[in-house]
C-alpha positions, 0 to 999 in steps of 0.5 A: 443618310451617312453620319456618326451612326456608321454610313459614310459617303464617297466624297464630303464637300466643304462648300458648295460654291462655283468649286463644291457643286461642280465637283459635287455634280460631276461626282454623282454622275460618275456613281458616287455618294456625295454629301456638300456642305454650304453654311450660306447659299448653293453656288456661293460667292460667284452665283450671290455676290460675285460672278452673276451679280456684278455682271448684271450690273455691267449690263445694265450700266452698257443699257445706260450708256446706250440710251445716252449715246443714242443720237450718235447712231441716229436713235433719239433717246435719253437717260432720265435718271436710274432706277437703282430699285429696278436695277436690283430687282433685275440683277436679283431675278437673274441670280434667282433664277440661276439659284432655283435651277441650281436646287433642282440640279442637286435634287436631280443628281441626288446630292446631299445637302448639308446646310449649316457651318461645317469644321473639318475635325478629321480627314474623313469627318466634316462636323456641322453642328451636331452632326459628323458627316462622314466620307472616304474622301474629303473635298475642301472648297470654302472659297473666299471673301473680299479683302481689306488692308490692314487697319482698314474697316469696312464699315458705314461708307467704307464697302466692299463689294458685297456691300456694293452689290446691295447699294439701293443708291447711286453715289454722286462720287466714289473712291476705288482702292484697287484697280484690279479687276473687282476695281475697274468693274465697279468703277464702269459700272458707277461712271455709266450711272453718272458717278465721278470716280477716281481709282487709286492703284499702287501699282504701275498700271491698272489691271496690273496682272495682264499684258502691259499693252491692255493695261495701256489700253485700258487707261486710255479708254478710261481717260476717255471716260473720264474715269480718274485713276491714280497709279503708283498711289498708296492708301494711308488712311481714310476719315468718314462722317454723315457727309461722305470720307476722305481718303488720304494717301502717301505724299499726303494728298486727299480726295473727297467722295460719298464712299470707298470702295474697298477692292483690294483682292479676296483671300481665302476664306480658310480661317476657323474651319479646322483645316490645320489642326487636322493636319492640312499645311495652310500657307497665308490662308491658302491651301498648297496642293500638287498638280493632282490638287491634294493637299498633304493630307491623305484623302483630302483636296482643295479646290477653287480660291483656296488654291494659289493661282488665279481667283476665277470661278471657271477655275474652281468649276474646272477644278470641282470636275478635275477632282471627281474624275481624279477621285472616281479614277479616270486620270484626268489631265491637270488644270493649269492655270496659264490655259484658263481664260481671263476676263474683265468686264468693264468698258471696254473688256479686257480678254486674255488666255496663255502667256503675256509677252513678259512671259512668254520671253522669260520662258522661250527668250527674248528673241524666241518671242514674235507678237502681233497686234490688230487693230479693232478699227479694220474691223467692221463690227467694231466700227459698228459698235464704235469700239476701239481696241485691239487683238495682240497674238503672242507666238514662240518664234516659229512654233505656236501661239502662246497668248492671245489679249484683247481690249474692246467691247464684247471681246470677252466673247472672244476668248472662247476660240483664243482659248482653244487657240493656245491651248491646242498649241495652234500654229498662226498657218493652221488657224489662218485657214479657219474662215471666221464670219464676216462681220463679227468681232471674231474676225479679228481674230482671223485677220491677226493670225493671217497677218502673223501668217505672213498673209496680211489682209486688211493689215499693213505689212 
């Protein structure tokens, strides 16, 4: 056991989330001594109050929609209600069970686990408690936490999603505040559960990060729902009594419900764990690295939420693995954050990888740039799903794709191929030959690139 006596691990790990075990894992493999610290449970935010357990949610929320919207493909059901304390119970088997096999990976790969609050208090020194672990690397991958505004608490009928996640009720009306992803997924989930829901976005557009054209999509899906949303609308402040809150906005216009939701973003949780006085630059909270992901401190890397860029779990597990390999020597190629897939998992999804079109012509010009938009209703999985939606191909003109969006159900699917797509730099010619099975949603993608290869199929020309 390395510690204060002398021993001292290949690498020390703070925090054992989507980032931390990942890096942890893949270390041990590559023969190294690995200690991982984890103040809370291992596989963090992603696996307890994020990733896992949301998607669970959304799971059950399409099983609510099915069984109402059963007699539209001849099925006679009905929804009588829902079970919040069977939809928990289901959601936290599923996040068990994740959580056991996890434990048994670590014990497998003989990782050290660490349990309690860790402080950075040298670059080769983690203290936890009364004990210092020691390593001749320092791994930080503390994640993040869900964000307020300024003046805003979080308390009583004002939540976060952590607070969500654990809602033995379902709300009668609810106010999102934020219409990002963490926004959009709630508010799916809450409008299949019989909630009325109104979404307040500052921006322009919902899930403003993506191509404007899912953004549209999107809204025209939620319109359709039912779903309320107010964009370019600023939060001013919110009352709230044993009845439920009122939020008040900028022009001065209120809204009434049970509860507000608070979802506008995650920080990174870097605050109190030492990181500055050992020397590490911390910009707003997050912790700048170069391509290789150290910071500027010699021996010391930052993986995951705590880097600038995307807030994705796949990211930090990319990251985790990126940093063993850099540490044991094998070079690896860098994560870039343009070829990471996206995903939002409302109804309908929103899938992206590469470049937006904005993008793409701020890069190669605007007339360098050629897109290709597919409609879902030529194809016939869709149809049978009775989803609407599309699949927009982004090309430097001439050469390859550089971004690929979809909206529709189950197009998060897929972004797996779209991800090879774009990153390999395929050209719409070599993809085009790839027979995709008919019928699936994956057509779609084969139809788009036919089409963008001059050879379209069931597209108009």
């Amino acid at each position: 056991m390395a510690d204060s006596t002398g021993e001292v691990f290949d690498i020390v790990i703070l925090g054992g989330g989507s980032g931390g075990y990942a890096c942890a894992f893949r270390a041990a493999e590559l023969g190294l001594s690995v200690a991982l610290v984890e103040r809370d449970k291992l596989g963090g935010t992603c696996l307890h109050r994020g990733c896992i357990p949301t998607k669970a949610l959304l799971h059950a929320a399409e099983v609510a929609d099915v069984a109402r919207e059963g007699s539209s493909f001849g099925v006679k059901t009905a929804l009588d209600g829902i079970d919040m304390s069977g939809v928990n119970s289901y959601k936290d088997g599923v996040v068990s069970r994740l959580y056991k096999g996890l434990q048994g990976l670590a014990k497998a790969h003989k990782v050290e686990l660490v349990e309690g609050e860790g402080r950075l208090v040298a670059k080769d020194t983690v203290q936890v408690g009364d004990r210092q672990v020691k390593g001749r690397h320092v791994v930080l991958a503390t994640g993040s936490y869900a964000r307020s505004l300024p003046g805003l608490e979080i308390g009583g009928r004002v939540i976060t999603s952590d607070q969500a996640l654990t809602l033995d009720w379902v709300p009668n009306s609810v106010v999102v505040l934020g219409g990002g992803v963490i926004g959009v997924e709630f508010a799916s989930v809450w409008k299949s559960f019989g909630a009325e829901v109104t979404i307040v976005e500052a921006l322009p557009h919902l899930v403003p990060v993506e191509d404007e054209a899912a953004s549209k999509a999107l809204e025209r899906a939620f319109r359709k729902r039912k779903i309320n949303f107010k964009l370019n609308a600023r939060f001013e402040s919110v009352s709230q009594d044993d009845s439920g809150v009122t939020v008040s906005l900028e022009g001065g216009e209120t809204l009434q419900a049970d509860l507000l939701l608070v979802a506008v973003g995650r920080g990174p949780t870097s605050a109190g764990l030492g990181y500055e006085e050992v020397g590490v630059t911390v910009d707003r909270g997050f912790i700048p690295t170069d391509e290789r992901l150290h910071t500027n401190v010699d021996g010391v890397f930052a993986v995951g939420d705590l880097v600038p860029g995307l807030q994705l779990a796949h990211r930090g597990f990319a990251h985790g693995i990126f940093v063993a390999e850099e540490i044991a020597g094998l070079a690896p190629v860098p994560v870039v954050d343009s070829g990471i897939p996206r995903i939002t998992y409302c109804d309908p999804e929103v899938a992206s990888v590469g470049l937006s079109e904005v993008q793409a012509k701020e890069k190669y010009g605007d007339d360098q740039v050629e897109t290709l938009e597919y409609n879902l209703g030529g194809n016939g999985k869709s149809q049978i799903l009775g989803t609407t939606g599309f699949v927009k191909l982004i090309r430097e003109k001439n050469g390859p794709v550089v971004g690929f969006v979809a909206v529709g159900a189950r197009m998060g699917e897929q972004v797996g191929e779209a991800s090879l797509i774009v990153n390999w730099e395929a050209y719409p010619e070599e993809v085009a030959q790839l027979i995709h099975a008919h019928p699936t949603q994956n057509e779609s993608l084969g139809e788009a690139h036919l089409a963008l290869a001059g050879k379209p199929l069931h597209v108009h020309a």
